[in-house]
C-alpha positions as CSV (number, residue, x, y, z in Angstrom):
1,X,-39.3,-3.9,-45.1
2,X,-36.6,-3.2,-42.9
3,X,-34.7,-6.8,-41.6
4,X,-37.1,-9.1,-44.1
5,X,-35.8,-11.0,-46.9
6,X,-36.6,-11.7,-50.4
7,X,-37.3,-14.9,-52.3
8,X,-37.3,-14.8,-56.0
9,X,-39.1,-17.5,-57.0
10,X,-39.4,-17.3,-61.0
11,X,-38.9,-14.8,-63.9
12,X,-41.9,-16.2,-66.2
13,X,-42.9,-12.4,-67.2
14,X,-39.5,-11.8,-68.9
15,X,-38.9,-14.9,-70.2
16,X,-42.5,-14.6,-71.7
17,X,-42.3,-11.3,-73.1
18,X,-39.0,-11.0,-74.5
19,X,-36.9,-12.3,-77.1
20,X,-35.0,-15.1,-76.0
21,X,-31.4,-15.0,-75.8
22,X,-28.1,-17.6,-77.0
23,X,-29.0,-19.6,-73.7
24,X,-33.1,-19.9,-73.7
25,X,-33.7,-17.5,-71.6
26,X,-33.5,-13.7,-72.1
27,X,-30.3,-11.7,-71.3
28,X,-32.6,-9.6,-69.1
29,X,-33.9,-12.8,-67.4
30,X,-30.9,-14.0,-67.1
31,X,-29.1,-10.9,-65.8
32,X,-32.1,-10.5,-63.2
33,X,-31.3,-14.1,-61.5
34,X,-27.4,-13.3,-61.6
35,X,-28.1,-10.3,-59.6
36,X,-30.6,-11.7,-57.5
37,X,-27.9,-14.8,-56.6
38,X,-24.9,-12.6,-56.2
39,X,-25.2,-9.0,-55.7
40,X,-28.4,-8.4,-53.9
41,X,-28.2,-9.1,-50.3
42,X,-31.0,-10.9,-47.9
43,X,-32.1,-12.9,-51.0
44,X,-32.7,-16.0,-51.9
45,X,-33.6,-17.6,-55.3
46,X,-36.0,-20.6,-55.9
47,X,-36.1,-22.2,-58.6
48,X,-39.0,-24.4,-58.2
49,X,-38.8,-26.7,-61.4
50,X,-35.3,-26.9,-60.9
51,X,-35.6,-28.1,-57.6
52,X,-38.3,-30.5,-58.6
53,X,-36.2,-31.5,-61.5
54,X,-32.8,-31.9,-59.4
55,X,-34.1,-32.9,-56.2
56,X,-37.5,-33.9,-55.7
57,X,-36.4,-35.2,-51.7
58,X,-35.3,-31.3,-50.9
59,X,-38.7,-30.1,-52.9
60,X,-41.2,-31.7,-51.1
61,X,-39.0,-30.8,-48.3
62,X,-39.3,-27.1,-48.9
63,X,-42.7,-27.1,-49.5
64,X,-43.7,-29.1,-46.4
65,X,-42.1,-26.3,-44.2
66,X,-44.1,-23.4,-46.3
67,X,-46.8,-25.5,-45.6
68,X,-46.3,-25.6,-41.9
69,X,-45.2,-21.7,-42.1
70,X,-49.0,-20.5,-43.5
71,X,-50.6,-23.2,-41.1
72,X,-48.9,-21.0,-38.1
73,X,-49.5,-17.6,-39.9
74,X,-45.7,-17.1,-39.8
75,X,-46.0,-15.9,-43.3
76,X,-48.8,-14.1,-45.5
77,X,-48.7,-14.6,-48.7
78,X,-50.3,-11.2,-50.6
79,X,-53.4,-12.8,-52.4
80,X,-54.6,-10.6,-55.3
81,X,-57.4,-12.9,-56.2
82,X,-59.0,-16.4,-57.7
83,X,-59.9,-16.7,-61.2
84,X,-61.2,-19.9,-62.8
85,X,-59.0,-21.8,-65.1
86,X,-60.5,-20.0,-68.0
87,X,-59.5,-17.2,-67.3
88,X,-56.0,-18.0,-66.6
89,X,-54.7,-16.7,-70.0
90,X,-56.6,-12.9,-69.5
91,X,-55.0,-12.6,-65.4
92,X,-51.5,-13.9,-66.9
93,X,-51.4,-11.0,-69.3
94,X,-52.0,-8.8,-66.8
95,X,-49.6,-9.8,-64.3
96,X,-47.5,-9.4,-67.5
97,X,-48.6,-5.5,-68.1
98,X,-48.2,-5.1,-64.0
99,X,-52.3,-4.2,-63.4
100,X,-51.9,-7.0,-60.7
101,X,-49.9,-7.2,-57.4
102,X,-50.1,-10.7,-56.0
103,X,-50.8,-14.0,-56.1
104,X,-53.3,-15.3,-58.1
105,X,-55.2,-18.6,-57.4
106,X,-56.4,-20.7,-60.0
107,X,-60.2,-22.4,-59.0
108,X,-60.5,-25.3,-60.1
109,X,-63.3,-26.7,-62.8
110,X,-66.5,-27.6,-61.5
């Protein structure tokens, strides 16, 4: 979209499906955040465990105002669908292949 922005907010299907590299991560992986940091432009990477990790005050910061931004509709996120928490390990293999665009929501156990 013309004028919008991108936030990267995680790598977890590289880093699950290939080799890892000399640092943890994969050289894809980490190649993928270093352009995503420093080349592309209107982007912004989140790192949310390293926020949480680093600086829990500016996490729960940050995710109070996406809070407040779905309450006023200002954003949308693109919901694919809910799956209970069984099922978790089938829909996380197919995020992995790419058969689903979205956000999927765990249910919870009943």
């Amino acid at each position: 979209k013309k004028g919008g922005h991108l936030v990267v907010m995680g790598v977890s299907a590289i880093n699950n499906t290939e080799s890892r590299g000399m640092f943890g991560q994969p050289v894809s992986a980490k190649l993928a955040m270093f352009k995503a940091r420093n080349v592309m432009s209107n982007t912004t990477v989140f790192d949310l465990w390293e926020s949480f990790e680093r600086k829990p005050e500016v996490y729960k910061r940050d995710l109070e105002y996406l809070l407040t931004l779905l309450e006023k509709e200002k954003i949308k996120p693109n919901l694919a669908g809910r799956v209970p928490l069984y099922d978790v390990p089938e829909a996380q293999k197919k995020i992995q292949e790419g058969k689903i665009r979205g956000m999927l929501v765990c249910k919870p156990w009943k």
